[in-house]
Steps between C-alpha positions, in 0.01 A plus 500: 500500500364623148068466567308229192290650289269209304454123525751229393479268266394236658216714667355619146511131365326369807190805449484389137457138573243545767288726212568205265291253707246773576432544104508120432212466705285779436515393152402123565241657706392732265440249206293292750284833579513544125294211443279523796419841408458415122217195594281740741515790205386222277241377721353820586508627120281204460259553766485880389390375155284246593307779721528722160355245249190445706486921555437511121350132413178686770515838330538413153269208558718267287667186611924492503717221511843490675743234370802423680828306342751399702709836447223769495116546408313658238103657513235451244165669470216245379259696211251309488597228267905492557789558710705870393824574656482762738749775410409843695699633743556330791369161344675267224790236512727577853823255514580460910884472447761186526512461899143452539238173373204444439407168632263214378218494400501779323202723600250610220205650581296775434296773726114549380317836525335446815887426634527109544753274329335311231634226203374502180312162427353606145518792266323792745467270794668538801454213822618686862898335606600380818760658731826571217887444636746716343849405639808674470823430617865626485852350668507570881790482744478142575238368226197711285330779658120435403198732452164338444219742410167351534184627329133436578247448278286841644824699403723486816870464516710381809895493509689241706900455494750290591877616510747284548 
C-alpha cells in the first residue's frame, strides 16, 4: 500500500471555507472597532485642546474662543476689539472625519484668562457660561455609540459614554 503524502481536495476546500468565515467577521468587527476607536480619538483630541486653549488663554493673558460645527471646530484669539483666527501650530480649523458628529447645539464658547468659559455679551465684554455639552456620536453595533463631554464653567471637563 503506496503511503499519502498531502490533503485531498475536499480537505483543502473545507480549510479555505472555515478561513472565509473567520475573515468575514473580523472585518465586520473591525469596521465597528473602526468607529468606536475613531469617536474616543475625537473626543480625547478635544479634551486635549480644550486643556491647551486655557494653558495659553492664562499665560498669554488673552481670551480664545473655540467654535465647534457639526464636522470639526476652529480657535480664535480675541485682540481686544475682534475675533482673529487662530492659525499656529497645533491650533486652527481641525475637520473630525465622516464617521463621527457633532451633535446639537452646537457648542461656542470661549475660555477667559483666568481659565473660565465666558460669552461675549458686547464688544470687550465677556458674562461667565453655564456647564457646555459637546456631543459626539458615530454608528454603533446595534444603534450610535455616544460621547458627551461636559465642561464646567471653572474649566473642568468630564467624559461619559454610552456604546451600544
Amino acid at each position: 500500500m503506496k503511503k499519502k503524502h498531502g490533503f485531498s481536495f475536499l480537505e483543502l476546500l473545507i480549510v479555505i471555507g472555515f478561513l472565509a468565515i473567520l475573515v468575514s467577521l473580523g472585518l465586520s468587527v473591525s469596521s465597528k472597532s473602526r468607529n468606536r476607536l475613531s469617536i474616543r480619538n475625537v473626543a480625547q483630541e478635544i479634551s486635549g485642546q480644550f486643556y491647551k486653549v486655557k494653558h495659553r488663554a492664562i499665560r498669554e493673558f488673552r481670551t480664545i474662543r473655540m467654535n465647534f460645527s457639526s464636522h470639526g471646530y476652529q480657535f480664535q484669539i480675541h485682540d481686544g476689539s475682534s475675533w482673529n483666527d487662530l492659525n499656529d501650530p497645533g491650533f486652527g480649523s481641525k475637520t473630525i472625519g465622516d464617521v463621527v458628529t457633532i451633535n446639537s447645539p452646537l457648542p461656542d464658547f470661549a475660555m477667559n484668562p483666568k481659565g473660565f468659559l465666558v460669552k461675549p455679551v458686547a464688544p470687550n465684554q465677556f458674562a461667565i457660561m453655564s456647564t457646555q455639552t459637546i456631543t459626539l456620536t458615530s454608528p454603533g453595533n446595534q444603534g450610535t455609540d455616544t460621547i458627551t463631554i461636559k465642561i464646567y464653567p471653572y474649566g473642568g471637563i468630564h467624559v461619559s459614554k454610552v456604546f451600544q
